[in-house]
C-alpha positions in Angstrom: 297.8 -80.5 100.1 300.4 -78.5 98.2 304.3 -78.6 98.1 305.1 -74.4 97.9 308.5 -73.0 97.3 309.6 -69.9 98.6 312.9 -69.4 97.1 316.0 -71.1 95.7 316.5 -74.0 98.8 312.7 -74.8 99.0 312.6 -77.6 96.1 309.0 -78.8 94.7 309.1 -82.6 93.6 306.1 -82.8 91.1 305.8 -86.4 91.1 305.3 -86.5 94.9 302.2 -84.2 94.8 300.5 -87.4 92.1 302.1 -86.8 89.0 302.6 -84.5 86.4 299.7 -85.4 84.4 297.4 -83.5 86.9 299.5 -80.9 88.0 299.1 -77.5 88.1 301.9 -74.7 89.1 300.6 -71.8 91.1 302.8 -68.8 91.3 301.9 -66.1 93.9 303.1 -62.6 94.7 301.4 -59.9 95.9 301.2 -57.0 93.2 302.6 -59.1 90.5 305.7 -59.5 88.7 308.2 -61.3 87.1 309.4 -65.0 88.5 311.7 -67.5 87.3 311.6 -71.1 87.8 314.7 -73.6 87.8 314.3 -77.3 87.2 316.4 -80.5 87.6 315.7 -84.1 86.9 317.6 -84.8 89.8 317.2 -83.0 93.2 320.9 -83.5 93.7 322.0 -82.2 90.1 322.1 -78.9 88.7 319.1 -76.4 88.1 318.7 -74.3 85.1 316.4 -72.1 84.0 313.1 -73.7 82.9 310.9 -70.8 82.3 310.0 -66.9 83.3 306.9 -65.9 84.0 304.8 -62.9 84.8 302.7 -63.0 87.3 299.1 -60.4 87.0 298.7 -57.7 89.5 295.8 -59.4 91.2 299.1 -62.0 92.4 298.4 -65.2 91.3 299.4 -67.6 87.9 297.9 -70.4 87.1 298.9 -72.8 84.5 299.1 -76.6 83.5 302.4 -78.2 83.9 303.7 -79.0 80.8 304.8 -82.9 80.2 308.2 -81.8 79.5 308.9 -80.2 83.0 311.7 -81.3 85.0 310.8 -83.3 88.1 311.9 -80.9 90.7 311.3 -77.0 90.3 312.4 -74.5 92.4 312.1 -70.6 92.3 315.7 -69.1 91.4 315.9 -66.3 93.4 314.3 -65.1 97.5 311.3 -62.8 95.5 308.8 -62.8 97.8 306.7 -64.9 96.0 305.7 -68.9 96.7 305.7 -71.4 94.3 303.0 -74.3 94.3 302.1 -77.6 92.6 298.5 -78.5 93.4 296.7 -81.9 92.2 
Protein backbone atom coordinates (compact mmCIF):
# COMPACT_ATOMS: atom_id res chain seq x y z
CA UNK A 1 0.00 0.00 0.00
CA UNK A 2 0.98 3.47 -0.96
CA UNK A 3 0.24 6.98 0.63
CA UNK A 4 -0.28 9.27 -2.93
CA UNK A 5 -0.69 12.99 -2.90
CA UNK A 6 -2.55 14.76 -5.34
CA UNK A 7 -1.94 18.33 -4.59
CA UNK A 8 -0.98 20.85 -1.86
CA UNK A 9 -3.71 19.44 1.12
CA UNK A 10 -2.96 15.67 0.40
CA UNK A 11 0.25 15.30 2.83
CA UNK A 12 2.55 11.99 2.53
CA UNK A 13 4.19 11.00 5.99
CA UNK A 14 7.23 8.87 4.83
CA UNK A 15 7.86 7.32 8.06
CA UNK A 16 4.25 5.91 8.14
CA UNK A 17 4.68 3.88 4.86
CA UNK A 18 8.13 1.96 7.01
CA UNK A 19 10.73 4.38 6.96
CA UNK A 20 12.83 6.33 4.87
CA UNK A 21 15.43 3.93 4.46
CA UNK A 22 13.25 1.84 1.93
CA UNK A 23 11.39 4.40 0.40
CA UNK A 24 10.88 5.26 -2.89
CA UNK A 25 8.94 8.50 -4.34
CA UNK A 26 6.82 7.88 -7.43
CA UNK A 27 5.73 10.85 -9.32
CA UNK A 28 3.07 10.35 -11.98
CA UNK A 29 1.56 12.58 -14.75
CA UNK A 30 0.33 11.68 -17.82
CA UNK A 31 2.55 13.21 -20.74
CA UNK A 32 5.23 14.41 -18.40
CA UNK A 33 6.30 17.56 -16.87
CA UNK A 34 7.60 19.51 -14.30
CA UNK A 35 6.46 18.91 -10.43
CA UNK A 36 7.49 20.39 -7.31
CA UNK A 37 7.56 18.84 -4.03
CA UNK A 38 7.25 20.70 -0.50
CA UNK A 39 8.43 19.23 2.76
CA UNK A 40 8.05 19.83 6.52
CA UNK A 41 9.43 18.09 9.57
CA UNK A 42 6.30 18.76 11.10
CA UNK A 43 2.89 18.20 9.38
CA UNK A 44 1.66 21.24 11.32
CA UNK A 45 4.68 23.57 10.35
CA UNK A 46 5.59 25.24 7.30
CA UNK A 47 6.40 23.57 3.76
CA UNK A 48 9.11 24.75 1.59
CA UNK A 49 10.33 23.72 -1.39
CA UNK A 50 12.35 20.50 -1.24
CA UNK A 51 13.03 19.75 -4.78
CA UNK A 52 11.65 20.12 -8.67
CA UNK A 53 11.53 17.47 -10.79
CA UNK A 54 10.78 16.44 -14.26
CA UNK A 55 8.81 13.88 -14.88
CA UNK A 56 9.48 11.69 -18.70
CA UNK A 57 6.74 11.70 -21.19
CA UNK A 58 6.01 8.08 -20.67
CA UNK A 59 4.49 9.74 -16.97
CA UNK A 60 6.21 8.28 -14.33
CA UNK A 61 9.66 9.11 -11.88
CA UNK A 62 11.08 6.95 -9.91
CA UNK A 63 13.78 7.68 -7.45
CA UNK A 64 15.18 6.73 -3.94
CA UNK A 65 14.37 9.03 -1.13
CA UNK A 66 17.15 10.74 -0.10
CA UNK A 67 18.05 10.47 3.89
CA UNK A 68 17.90 14.02 4.16
CA UNK A 69 14.08 14.41 3.12
CA UNK A 70 11.76 16.02 5.38
CA UNK A 71 9.16 13.66 6.97
CA UNK A 72 6.07 14.86 5.33
CA UNK A 73 6.09 15.84 1.47
CA UNK A 74 3.47 17.20 -0.32
CA UNK A 75 3.01 18.36 -4.05
CA UNK A 76 2.97 22.32 -4.02
CA UNK A 77 0.52 23.02 -6.48
CA UNK A 78 -3.23 20.99 -8.01
CA UNK A 79 -0.94 19.66 -11.31
CA UNK A 80 -2.62 16.82 -12.24
CA UNK A 81 -0.21 14.63 -11.11
CA UNK A 82 -0.06 12.08 -7.84
CA UNK A 83 2.63 11.82 -5.60
CA UNK A 84 3.64 8.31 -4.00
CA UNK A 85 5.88 6.76 -1.43
CA UNK A 86 6.08 3.03 -1.90
CA UNK A 87 8.11 0.50 0.48
Amino acid sequence: MALVSKGPDDIVDICEEGGIQNAHLVVELADGGSVTIEGCKTEDGEFTTVESITVPADGVYRSRIPLNYPRFIRLSTESGATLSVRV
